[in-house]
TORPA-4810 file (N, C-alpha, C, O; in nm, 3 decimals):
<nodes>
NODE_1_5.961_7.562_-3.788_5.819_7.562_-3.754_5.784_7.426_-3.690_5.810_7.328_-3.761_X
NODE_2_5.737_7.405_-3.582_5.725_7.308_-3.537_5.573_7.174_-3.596_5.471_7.213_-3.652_X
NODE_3_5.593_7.073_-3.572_5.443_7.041_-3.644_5.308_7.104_-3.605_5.236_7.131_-3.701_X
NODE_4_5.272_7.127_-3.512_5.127_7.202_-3.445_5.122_7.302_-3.586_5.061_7.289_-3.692_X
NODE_5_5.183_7.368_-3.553_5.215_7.558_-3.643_5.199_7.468_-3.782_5.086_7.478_-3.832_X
NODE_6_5.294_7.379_-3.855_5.263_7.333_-3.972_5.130_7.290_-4.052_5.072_7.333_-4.152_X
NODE_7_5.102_7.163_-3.941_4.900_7.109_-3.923_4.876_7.259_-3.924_4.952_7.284_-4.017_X
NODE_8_4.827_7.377_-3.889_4.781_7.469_-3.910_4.767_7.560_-4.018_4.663_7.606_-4.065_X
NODE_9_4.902_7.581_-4.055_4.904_7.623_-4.195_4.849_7.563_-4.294_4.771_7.611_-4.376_X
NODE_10_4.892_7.445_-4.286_4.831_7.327_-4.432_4.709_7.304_-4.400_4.651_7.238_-4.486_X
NODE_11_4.622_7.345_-4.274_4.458_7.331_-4.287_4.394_7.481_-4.322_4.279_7.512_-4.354_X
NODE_12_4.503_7.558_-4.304_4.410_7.708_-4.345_4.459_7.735_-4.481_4.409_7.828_-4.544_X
NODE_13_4.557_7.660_-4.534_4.558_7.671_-4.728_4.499_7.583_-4.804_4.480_7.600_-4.924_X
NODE_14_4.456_7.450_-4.720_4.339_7.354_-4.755_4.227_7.418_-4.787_4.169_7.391_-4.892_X
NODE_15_4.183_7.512_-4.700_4.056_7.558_-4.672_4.046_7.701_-4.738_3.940_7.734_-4.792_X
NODE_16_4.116_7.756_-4.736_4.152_7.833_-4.843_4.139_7.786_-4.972_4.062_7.857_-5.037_X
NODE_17_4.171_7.720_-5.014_4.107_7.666_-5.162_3.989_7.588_-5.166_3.921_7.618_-5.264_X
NODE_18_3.941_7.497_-5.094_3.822_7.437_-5.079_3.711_7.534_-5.074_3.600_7.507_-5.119_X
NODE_19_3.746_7.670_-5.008_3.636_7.764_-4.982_3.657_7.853_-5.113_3.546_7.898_-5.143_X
NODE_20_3.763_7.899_-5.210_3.766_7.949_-5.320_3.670_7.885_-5.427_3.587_7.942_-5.498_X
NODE_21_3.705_7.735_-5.419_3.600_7.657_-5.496_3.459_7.661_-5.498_3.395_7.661_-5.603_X
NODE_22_3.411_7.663_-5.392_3.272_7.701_-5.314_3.226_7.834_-5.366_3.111_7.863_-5.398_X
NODE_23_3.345_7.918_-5.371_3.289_8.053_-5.381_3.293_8.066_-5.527_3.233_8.165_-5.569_X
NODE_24_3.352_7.987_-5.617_3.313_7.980_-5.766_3.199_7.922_-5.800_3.179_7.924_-5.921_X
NODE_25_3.107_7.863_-5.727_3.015_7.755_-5.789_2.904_7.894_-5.795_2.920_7.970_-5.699_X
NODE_26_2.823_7.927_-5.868_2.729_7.990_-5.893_2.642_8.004_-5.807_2.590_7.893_-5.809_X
NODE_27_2.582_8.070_-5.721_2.511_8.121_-5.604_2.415_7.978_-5.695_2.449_7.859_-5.693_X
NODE_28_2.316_8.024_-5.753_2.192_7.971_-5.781_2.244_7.792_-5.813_2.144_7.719_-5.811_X
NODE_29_2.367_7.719_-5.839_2.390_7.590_-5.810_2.418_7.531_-5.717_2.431_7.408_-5.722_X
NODE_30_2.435_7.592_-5.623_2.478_7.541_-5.483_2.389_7.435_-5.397_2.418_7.339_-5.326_X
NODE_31_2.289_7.487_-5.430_2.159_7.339_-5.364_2.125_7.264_-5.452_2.027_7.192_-5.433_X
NODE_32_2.208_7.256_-5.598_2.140_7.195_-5.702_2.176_7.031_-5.704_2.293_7.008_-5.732_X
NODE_33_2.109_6.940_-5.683_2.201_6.825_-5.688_2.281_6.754_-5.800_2.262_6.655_-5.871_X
NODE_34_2.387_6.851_-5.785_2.478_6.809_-5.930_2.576_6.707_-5.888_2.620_6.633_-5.976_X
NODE_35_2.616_6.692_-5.767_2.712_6.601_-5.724_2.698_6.470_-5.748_2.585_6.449_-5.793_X
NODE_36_2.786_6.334_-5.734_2.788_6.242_-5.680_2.681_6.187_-5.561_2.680_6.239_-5.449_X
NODE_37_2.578_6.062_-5.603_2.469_6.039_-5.518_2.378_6.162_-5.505_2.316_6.169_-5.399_X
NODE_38_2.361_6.248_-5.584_2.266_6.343_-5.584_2.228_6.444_-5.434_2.127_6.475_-5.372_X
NODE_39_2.425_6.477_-5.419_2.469_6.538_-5.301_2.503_6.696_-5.394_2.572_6.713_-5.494_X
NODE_40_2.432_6.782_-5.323_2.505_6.973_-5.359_2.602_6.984_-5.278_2.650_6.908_-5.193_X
NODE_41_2.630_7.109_-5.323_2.817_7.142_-5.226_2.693_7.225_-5.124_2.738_7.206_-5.011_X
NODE_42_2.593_7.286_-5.111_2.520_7.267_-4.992_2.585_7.139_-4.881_2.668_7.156_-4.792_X
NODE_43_2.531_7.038_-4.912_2.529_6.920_-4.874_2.679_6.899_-4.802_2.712_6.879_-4.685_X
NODE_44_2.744_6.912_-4.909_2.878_6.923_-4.913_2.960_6.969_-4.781_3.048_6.905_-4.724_X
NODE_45_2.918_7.072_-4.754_2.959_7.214_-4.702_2.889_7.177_-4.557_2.959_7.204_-4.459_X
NODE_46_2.766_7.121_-4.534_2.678_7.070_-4.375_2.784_6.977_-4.375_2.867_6.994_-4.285_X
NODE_47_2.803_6.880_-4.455_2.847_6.739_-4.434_3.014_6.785_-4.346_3.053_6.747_-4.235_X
NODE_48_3.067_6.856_-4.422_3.180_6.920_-4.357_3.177_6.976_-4.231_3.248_6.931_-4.140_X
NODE_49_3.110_7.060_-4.216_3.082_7.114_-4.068_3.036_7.015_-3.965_3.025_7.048_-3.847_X
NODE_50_3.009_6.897_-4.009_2.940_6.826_-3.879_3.030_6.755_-3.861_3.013_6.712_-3.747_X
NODE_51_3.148_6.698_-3.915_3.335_6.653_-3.909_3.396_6.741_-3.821_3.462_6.702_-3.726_X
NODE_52_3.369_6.906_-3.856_3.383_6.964_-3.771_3.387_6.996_-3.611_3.474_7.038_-3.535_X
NODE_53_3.240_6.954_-3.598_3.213_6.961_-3.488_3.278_6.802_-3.447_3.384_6.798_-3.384_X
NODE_54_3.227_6.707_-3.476_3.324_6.599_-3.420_3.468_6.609_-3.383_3.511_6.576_-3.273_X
NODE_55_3.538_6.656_-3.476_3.665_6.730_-3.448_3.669_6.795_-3.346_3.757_6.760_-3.267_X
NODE_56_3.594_6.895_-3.312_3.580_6.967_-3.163_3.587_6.906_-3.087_3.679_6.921_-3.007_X
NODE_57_3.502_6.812_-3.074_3.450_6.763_-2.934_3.561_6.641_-2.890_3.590_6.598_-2.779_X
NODE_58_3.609_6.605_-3.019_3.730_6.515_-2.992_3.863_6.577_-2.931_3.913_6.535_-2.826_X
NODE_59_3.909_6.671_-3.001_3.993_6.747_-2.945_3.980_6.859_-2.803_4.078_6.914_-2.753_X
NODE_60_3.858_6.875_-2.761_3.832_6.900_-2.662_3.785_6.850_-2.550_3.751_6.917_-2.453_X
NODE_61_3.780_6.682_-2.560_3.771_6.543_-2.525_3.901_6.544_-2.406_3.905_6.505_-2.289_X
NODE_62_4.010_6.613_-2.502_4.194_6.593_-2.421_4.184_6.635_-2.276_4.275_6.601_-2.201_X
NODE_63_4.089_6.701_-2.232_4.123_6.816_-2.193_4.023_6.693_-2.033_4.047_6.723_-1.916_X
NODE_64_3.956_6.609_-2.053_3.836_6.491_-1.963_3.868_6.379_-2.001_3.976_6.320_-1.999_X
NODE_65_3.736_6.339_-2.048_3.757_6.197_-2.022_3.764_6.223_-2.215_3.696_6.309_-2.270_X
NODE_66_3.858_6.130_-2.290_3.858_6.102_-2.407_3.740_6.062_-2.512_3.686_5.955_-2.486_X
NODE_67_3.696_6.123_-2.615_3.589_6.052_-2.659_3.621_6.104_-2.817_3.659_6.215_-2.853_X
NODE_68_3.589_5.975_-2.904_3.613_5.947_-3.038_3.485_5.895_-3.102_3.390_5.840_-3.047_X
NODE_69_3.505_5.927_-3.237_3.352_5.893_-3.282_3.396_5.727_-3.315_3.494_5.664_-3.352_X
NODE_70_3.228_5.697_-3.266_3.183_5.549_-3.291_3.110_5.527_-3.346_3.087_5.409_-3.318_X
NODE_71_3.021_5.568_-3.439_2.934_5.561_-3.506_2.908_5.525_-3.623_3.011_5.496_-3.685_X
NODE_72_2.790_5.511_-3.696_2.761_5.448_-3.846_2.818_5.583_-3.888_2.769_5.683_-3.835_X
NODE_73_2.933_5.598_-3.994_2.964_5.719_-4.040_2.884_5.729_-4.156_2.858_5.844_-4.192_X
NODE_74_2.829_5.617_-4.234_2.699_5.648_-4.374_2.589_5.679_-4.270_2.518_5.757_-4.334_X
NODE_75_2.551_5.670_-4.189_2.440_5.668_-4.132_2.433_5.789_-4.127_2.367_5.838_-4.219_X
NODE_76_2.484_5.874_-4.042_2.526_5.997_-3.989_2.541_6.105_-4.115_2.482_6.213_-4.125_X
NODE_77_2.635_6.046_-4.209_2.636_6.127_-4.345_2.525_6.170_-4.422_2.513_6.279_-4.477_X
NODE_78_2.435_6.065_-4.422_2.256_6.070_-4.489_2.201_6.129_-4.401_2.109_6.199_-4.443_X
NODE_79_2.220_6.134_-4.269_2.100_6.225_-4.188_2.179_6.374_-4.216_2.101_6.452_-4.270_X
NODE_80_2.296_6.426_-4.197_2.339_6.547_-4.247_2.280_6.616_-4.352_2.228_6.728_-4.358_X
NODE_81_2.306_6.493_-4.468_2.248_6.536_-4.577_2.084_6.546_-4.608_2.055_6.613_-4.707_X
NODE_82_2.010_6.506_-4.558_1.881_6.524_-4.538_1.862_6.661_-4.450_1.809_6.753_-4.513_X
NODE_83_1.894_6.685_-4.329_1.870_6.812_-4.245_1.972_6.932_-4.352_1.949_7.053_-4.352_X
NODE_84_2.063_6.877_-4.421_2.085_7.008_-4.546_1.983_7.031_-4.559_1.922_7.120_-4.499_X
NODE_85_1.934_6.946_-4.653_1.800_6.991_-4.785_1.737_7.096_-4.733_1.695_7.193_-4.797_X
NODE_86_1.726_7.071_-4.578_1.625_7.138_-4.508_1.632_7.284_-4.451_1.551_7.353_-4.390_X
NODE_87_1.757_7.304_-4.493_1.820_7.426_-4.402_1.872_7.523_-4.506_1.911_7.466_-4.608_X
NODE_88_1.884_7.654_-4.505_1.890_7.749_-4.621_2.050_7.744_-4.632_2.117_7.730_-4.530_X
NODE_89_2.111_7.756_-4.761_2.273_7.815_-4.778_2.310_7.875_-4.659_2.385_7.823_-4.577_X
NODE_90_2.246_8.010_-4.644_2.291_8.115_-4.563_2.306_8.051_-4.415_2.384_8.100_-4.334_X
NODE_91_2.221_7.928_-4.383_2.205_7.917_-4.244_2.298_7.808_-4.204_2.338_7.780_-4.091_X
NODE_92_2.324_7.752_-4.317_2.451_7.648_-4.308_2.601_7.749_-4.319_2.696_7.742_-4.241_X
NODE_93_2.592_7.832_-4.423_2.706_7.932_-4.373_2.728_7.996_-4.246_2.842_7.991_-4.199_X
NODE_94_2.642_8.051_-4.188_2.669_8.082_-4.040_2.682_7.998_-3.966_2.742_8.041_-3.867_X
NODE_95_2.643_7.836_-3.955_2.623_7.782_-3.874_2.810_7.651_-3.918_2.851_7.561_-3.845_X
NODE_96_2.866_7.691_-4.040_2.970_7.628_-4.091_3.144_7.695_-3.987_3.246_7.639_-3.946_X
NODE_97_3.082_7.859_-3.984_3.132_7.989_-3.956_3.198_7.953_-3.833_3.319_7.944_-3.811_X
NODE_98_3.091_7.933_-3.747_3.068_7.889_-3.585_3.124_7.776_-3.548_3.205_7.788_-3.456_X
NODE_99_3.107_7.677_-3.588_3.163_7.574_-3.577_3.331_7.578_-3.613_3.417_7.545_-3.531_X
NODE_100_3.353_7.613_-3.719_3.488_7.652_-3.751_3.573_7.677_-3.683_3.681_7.620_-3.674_X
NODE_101_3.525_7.788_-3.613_3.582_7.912_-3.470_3.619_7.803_-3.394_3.737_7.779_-3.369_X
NODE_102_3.459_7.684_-3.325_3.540_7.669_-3.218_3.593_7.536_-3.235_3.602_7.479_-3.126_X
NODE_103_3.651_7.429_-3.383_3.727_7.366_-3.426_3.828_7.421_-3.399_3.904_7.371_-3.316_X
NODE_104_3.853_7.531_-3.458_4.018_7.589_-3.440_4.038_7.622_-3.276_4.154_7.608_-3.238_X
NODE_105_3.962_7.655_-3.197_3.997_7.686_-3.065_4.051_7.544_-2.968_4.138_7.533_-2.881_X
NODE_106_3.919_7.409_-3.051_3.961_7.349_-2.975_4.112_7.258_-3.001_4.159_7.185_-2.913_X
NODE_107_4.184_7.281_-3.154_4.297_7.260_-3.193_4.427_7.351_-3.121_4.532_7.297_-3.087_X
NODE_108_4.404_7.465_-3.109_4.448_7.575_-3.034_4.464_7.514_-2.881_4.576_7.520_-2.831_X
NODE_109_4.380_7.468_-2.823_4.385_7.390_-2.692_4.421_7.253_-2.678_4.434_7.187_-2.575_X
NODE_110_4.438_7.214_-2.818_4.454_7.058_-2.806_4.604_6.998_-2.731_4.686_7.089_-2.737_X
NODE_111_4.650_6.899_-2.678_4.811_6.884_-2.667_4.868_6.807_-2.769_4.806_6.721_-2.831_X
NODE_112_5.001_6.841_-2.789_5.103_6.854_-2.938_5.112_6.709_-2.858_5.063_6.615_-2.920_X
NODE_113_5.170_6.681_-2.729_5.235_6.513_-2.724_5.138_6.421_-2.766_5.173_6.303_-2.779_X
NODE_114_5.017_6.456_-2.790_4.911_6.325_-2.793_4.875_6.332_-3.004_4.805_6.406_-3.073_X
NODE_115_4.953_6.234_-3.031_4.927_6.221_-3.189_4.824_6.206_-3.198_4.801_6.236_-3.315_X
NODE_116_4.720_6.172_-3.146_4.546_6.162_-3.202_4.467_6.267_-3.221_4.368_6.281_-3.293_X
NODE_117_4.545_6.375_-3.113_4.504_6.542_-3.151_4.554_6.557_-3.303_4.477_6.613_-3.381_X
NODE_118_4.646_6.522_-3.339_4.681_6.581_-3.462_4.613_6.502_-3.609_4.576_6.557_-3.713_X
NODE_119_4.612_6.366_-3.577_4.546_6.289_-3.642_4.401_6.325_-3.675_4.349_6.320_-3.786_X
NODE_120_4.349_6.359_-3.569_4.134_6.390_-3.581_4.178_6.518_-3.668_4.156_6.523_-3.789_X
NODE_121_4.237_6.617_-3.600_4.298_6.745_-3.671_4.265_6.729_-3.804_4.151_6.746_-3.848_X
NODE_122_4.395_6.686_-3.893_4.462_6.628_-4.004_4.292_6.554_-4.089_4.251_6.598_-4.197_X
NODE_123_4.228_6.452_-4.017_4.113_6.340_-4.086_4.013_6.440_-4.100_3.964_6.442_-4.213_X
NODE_124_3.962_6.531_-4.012_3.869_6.603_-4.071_3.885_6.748_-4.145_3.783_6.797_-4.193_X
NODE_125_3.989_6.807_-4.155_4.055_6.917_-4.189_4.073_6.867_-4.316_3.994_6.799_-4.383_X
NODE_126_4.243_6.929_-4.359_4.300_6.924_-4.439_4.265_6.760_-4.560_4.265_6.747_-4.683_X
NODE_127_4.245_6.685_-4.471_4.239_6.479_-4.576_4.073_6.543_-4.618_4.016_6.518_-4.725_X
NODE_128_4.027_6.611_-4.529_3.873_6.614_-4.604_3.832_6.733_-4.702_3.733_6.737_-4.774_X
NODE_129_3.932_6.826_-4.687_3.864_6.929_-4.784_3.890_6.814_-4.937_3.815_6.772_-5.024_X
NODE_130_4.061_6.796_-4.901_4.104_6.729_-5.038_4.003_6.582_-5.125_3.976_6.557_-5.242_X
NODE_131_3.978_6.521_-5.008_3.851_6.442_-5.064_3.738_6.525_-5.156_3.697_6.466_-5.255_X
NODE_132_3.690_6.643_-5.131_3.580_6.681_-5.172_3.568_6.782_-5.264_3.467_6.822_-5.322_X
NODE_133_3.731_6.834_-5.273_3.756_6.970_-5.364_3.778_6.907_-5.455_3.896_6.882_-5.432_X
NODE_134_3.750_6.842_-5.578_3.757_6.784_-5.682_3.595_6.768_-5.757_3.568_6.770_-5.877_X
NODE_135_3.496_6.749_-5.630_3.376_6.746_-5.669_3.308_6.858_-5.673_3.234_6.877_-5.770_X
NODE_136_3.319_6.979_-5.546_3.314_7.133_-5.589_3.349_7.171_-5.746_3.274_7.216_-5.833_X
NODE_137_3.502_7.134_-5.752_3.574_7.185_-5.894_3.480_7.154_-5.999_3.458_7.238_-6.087_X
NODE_138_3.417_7.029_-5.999_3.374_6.970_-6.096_3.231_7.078_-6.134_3.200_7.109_-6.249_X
NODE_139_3.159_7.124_-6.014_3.109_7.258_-6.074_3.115_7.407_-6.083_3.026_7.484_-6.118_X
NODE_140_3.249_7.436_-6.040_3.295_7.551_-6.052_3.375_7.569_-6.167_3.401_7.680_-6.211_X
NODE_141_3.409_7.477_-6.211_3.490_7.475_-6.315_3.647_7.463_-6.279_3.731_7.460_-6.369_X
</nodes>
């Protein structure tokens, strides 16, 4: 199996359990702020998808002119988490859904010779579910 095919597998059994976890936490706790800094796996779950989309746009960056995030990453994290609060489960699920799709498309398009494709891959994928599936667990049991 070559590495591309590997990075792939190990981000869809990452996510595969990160999303099992999610799907244990009790519908009605999910916006509750039980987390760390008085963050929900709501929160959780936006905060993820917007890595996501950075991920996209990085890996679909390969393809023009290159572009990597530069930004206050707490900065960026608190405004996520604020436009959570604001936005229903359901609308962060569809909108987690979407983004997902075209993460994986733009990994799917990314090139295998350039290690930074695999790296952004790898930092927001697989290194981030594992950062955060411990704090899910913690209310799913």
């Amino acid at each position: 199996m070559e590495a591309k095919e590997k990075q792939t597998a190990a981000e869809a059994a990452a996510w595969e359990t990160f999303e099992a976890a999610v799907l244990a936490v009790p519908r009605d706790q999910l916006e509750q702020p039980l987390l760390a800094d008085g963050w929900s796996v709501k929160d959780v779950l936006a905060h993820i998808t917007r890595w996501w989309e950075d991920c996209a746009t990085t890996l679909e960056s390969f393809h023009g002119t290159y572009v990597e995030w530069d930004g206050d990453t707490d900065a960026e994290n608190e405004k996520v988490r604020a436009e959570s609060q604001a936005t229903s489960m359901e609308d962060i699920e569809v909108r987690s859904a979407h983004v997902r799709e075209r993460m994986l498309r733009a990994w799917d398009g990314a090139p295998v010779e350039d290690p930074r494709a695999g790296e952004a891959f790898y930092t927001e994928t697989t290194e981030h579910y594992e950062e955060h599936l411990a704090q899910v667990r913690s209310i799913s049991g």
